[in-house]
C-alpha positions as CSV (number, residue, x, y, z in Angstrom):
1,X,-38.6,42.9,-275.4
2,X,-38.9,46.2,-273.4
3,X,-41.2,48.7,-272.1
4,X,-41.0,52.2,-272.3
5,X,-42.1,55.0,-270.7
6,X,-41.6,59.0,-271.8
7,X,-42.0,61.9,-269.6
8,X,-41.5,65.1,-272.1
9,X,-41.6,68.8,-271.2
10,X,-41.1,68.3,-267.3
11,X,-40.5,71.9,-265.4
12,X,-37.1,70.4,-263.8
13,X,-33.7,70.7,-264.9
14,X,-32.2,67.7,-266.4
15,X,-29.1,68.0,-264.5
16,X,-31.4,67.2,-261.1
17,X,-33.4,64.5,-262.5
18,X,-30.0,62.7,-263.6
19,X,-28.5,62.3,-260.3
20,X,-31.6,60.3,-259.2
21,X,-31.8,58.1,-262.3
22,X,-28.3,57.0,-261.6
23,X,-29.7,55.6,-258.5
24,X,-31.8,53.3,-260.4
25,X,-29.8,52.0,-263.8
26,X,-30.1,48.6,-263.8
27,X,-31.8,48.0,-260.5
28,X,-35.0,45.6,-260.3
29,X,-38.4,47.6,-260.8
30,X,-39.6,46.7,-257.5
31,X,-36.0,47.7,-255.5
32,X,-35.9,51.0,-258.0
33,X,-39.4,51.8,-256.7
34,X,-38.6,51.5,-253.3
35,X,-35.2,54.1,-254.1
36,X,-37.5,56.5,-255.3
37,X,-40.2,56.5,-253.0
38,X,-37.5,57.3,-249.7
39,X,-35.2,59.5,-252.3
40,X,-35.8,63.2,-250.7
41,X,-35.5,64.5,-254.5
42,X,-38.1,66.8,-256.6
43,X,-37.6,64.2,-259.6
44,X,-38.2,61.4,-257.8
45,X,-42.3,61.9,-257.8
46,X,-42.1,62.2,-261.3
47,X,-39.9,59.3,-261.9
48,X,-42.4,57.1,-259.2
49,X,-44.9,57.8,-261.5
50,X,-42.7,57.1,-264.8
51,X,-42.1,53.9,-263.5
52,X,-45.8,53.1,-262.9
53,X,-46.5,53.6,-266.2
54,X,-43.8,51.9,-267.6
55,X,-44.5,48.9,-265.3
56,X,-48.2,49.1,-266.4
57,X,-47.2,48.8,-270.4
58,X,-44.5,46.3,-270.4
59,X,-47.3,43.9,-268.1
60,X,-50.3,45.2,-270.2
61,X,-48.9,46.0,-274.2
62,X,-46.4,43.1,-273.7
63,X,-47.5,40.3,-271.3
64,X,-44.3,40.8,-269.2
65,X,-43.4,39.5,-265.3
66,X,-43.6,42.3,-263.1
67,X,-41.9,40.2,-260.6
68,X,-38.6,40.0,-263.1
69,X,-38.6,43.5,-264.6
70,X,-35.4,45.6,-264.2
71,X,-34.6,48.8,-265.1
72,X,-32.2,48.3,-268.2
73,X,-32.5,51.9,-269.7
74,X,-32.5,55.6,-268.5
75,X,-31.9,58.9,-269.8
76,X,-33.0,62.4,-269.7
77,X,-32.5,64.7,-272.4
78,X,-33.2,68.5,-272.1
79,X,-36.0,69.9,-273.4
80,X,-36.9,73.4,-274.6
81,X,-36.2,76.4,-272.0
82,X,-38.4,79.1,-271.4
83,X,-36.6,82.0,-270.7
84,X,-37.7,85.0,-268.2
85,X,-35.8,88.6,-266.8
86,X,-34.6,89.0,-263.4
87,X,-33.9,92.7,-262.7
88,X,-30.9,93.6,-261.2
89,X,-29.0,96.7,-260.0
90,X,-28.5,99.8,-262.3
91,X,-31.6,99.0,-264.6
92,X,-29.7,96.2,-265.6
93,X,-32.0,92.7,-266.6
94,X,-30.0,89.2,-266.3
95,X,-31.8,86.4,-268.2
96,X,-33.0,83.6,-266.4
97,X,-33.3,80.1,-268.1
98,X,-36.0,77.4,-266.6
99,X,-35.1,74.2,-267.9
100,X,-37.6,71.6,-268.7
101,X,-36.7,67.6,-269.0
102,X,-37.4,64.8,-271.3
103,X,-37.3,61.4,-269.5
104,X,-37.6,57.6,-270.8
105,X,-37.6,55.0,-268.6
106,X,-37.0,51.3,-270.4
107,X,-37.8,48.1,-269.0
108,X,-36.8,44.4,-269.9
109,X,-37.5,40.9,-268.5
110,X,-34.2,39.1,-267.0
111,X,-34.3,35.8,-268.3
């Protein structure tokens, strides 16, 4: 059984937010909350409160441990960029992409 968790449409680029979830594949909930709360990353406030929620539905929806939950999936896919100008030299305009994340966090019960 497993507990899941989506963040869509988050203003960060996937590529940040991946570096911090490979800190926390396959780590214990508790241990992967503790990474993330001393991880001096923008993503890591969104994925502290990712894994709230995903800790809340797997002991809530599915009558899971807390105490044995581990992280047993993570992935962020990229969402839709909005694109803006930047003006540059000579009247010239250089397009500027802001990236936007989806995130899903997945939890599971060791046995």
């Amino acid at each position: 059984m497993q507990a899941v968790a989506h963040l869509r449409y988050a203003r960060i680029s996937p590529r940040k937010v991946q570096i911090v979830l490979d800190l926390i594949r396959n780590k214990p909930a508790n241990v992967a909350m503790a990474i993330l709360k001393h991880t001096p990353k923008a993503a890591s406030e969104l994925l502290v409160k990712l894994l709230k929620s995903a800790m809340a539905n797997a002991e809530t929806n599915h009558d899971m441990d807390v105490s044995k939950l581990y992280v047993s999936k993570c992935f962020v896919c990229p969402g839709p960029s909005a694109k803006r100008v930047m003006p540059r030299a000579q009247g010239r305009a250089f397009r500027i992409l802001k990236r936007s994340s989806h995130i899903t966090i997945e939890l599971s019960e060791k046995e």
